[in-house]
N, C-alpha and C positions, 0 to 999 in steps of 0.2 A: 644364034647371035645375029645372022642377017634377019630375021624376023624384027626383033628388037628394034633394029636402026631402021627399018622401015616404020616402024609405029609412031616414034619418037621424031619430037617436032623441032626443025632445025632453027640457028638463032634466024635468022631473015625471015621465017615464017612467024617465029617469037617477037620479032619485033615488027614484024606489018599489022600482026593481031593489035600489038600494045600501042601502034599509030592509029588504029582504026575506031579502037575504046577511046582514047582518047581524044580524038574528032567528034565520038559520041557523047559523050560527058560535057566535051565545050558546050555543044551546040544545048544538051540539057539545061546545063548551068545558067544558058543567055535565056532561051525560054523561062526557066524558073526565076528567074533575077528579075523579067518584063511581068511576067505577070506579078510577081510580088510590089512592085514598083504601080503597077497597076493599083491595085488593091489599094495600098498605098493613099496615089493620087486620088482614087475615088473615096475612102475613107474621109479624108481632106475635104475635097470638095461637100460631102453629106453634113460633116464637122458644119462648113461655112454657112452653107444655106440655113441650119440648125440655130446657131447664132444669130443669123441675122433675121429669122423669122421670130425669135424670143426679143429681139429688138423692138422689131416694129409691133408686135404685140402689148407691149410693156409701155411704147411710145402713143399708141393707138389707146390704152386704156387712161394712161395720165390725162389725152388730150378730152377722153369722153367725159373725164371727170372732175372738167375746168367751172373752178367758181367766179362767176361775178362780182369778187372780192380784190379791194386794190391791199397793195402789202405796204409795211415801211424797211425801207433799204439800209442796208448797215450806215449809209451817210446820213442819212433822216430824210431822205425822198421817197416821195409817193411812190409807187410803183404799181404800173397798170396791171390786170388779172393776168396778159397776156403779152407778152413782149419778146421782140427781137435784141434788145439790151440785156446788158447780164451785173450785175453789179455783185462783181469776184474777180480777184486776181487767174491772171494768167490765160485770162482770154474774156472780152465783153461782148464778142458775137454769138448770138443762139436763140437758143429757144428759151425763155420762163416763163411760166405761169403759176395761179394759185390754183390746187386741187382740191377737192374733197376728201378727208381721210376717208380709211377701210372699216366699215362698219361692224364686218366678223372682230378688229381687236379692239383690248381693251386699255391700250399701254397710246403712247404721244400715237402711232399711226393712226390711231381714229380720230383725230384733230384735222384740221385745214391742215393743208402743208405747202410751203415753197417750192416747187422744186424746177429744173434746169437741165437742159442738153446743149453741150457742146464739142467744137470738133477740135481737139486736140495732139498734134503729131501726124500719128496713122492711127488714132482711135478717137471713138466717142465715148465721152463721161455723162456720166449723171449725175448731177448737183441737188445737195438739201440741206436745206438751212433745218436749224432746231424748232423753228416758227413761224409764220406765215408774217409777222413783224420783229425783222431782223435786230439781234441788242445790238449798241455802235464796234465798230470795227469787225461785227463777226463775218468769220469765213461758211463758208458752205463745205459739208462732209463732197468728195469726187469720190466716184465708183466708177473704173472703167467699165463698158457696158458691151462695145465691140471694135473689133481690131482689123484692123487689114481694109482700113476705110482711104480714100483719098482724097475726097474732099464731103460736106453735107449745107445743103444749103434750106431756105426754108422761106416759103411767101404763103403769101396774109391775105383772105378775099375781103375786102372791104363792103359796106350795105349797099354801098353803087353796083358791085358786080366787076370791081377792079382788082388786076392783083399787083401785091405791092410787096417789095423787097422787107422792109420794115414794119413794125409795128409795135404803137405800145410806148415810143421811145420817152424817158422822163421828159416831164412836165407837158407832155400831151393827155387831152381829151379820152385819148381812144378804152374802150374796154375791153372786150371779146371781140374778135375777128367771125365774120363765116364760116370759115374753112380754114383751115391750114395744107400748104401742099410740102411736103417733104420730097428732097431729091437726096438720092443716097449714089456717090460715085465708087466703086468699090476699085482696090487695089489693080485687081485682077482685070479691070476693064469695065464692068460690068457696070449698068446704072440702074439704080432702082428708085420710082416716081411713086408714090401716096399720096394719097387727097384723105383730108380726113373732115367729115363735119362736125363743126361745135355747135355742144346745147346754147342754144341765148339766151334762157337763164337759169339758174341754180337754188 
């Protein structure tokens, strides 16, 4: 019987084990909970950059594939190949130009096209009309393209070697810009600058 009570674990001892476990477990739990948060966060961030490289890709290829074609605007104005005006509701600043359709298909995409970028909320849209000569009153299809933007702006190098906030605006001369520089201000702080060159002519 004295054996016994010697073997056997008393409650103070019972309960400094089960303090001790569990000081172990906390400390587990905050390590696993950080590094999961981790993961996480960098997930997220791979996400971000991932979008925003399918952006300027997608934005980089429209601009290669700018035609020296003026359009007609749903009001019945001319419209330059290249422009800082936008003629569509819910925002008139941005980018449009006329592009080249996609030669691999065989359906409207292989046609000239209209199309437009603009900064709307906390995202950018892409804009496309059905025709590179708008019927009266139409709209343009929006496709959000990326999110978590804060502002986007966009200048124009002129044949002098000047750069300019605008371009393109109705009832101007202007056709194809030099260059375009895109400024991308990202939520998160981040800024992103591209220069892109245009063919001058098509």
């Amino acid at each position: 019987m004295y054996r016994s009570r010697q073997a056997a674990f008393t409650l103070v001892e019972l309960l400094v084990a089960l303090a001790i476990f569990a000081i172990l477990a906390g400390f587990a739990y905050r390590g696993l909970n950080a590094m999961l948060e981790s993961r996480e966060a960098l997930a997220q961030e791979s996400r971000k950059w991932r979008d925003i490289s399918v952006f300027v890709g997608r934005l980089e290829r429209d601009l290669s594939a700018v035609l020296d074609r003026t359009a007609l605007g749903a009001s019945g104005t001319q419209l330059a190949p290249v422009s800082s005006s936008l003629e569509a509701s819910g925002g008139r600043e941005g980018l449009a130009l006329t592009r080249s359709g996609a030669p691999l298909h065989e359906n409207a995409l292989a046609a000239p096209q209209r199309i437009a970028y603009r900064f709307s909320g906390s995202r950018i849209e892409r804009l496309a009309w059905n025709s590179v000569d708008a019927a009266p009153r139409a709209e343009p299809a929006a496709v959000p393209v990326l999110s978590g933007v804060q502002s986007l702006a966009f200048r124009f190098l002129d044949p002098r070697g000047e750069w300019r906030n605008t371009w393109g605006l109705p009832g101007s001369p202007e056709r194809v810009p030099a260059a375009v520089e895109v400024t991308l201000q990202l939520a998160g702080g981040g800024k992103l600058v591209r220069l892109v060159d245009l063919p001058r002519s098509r």
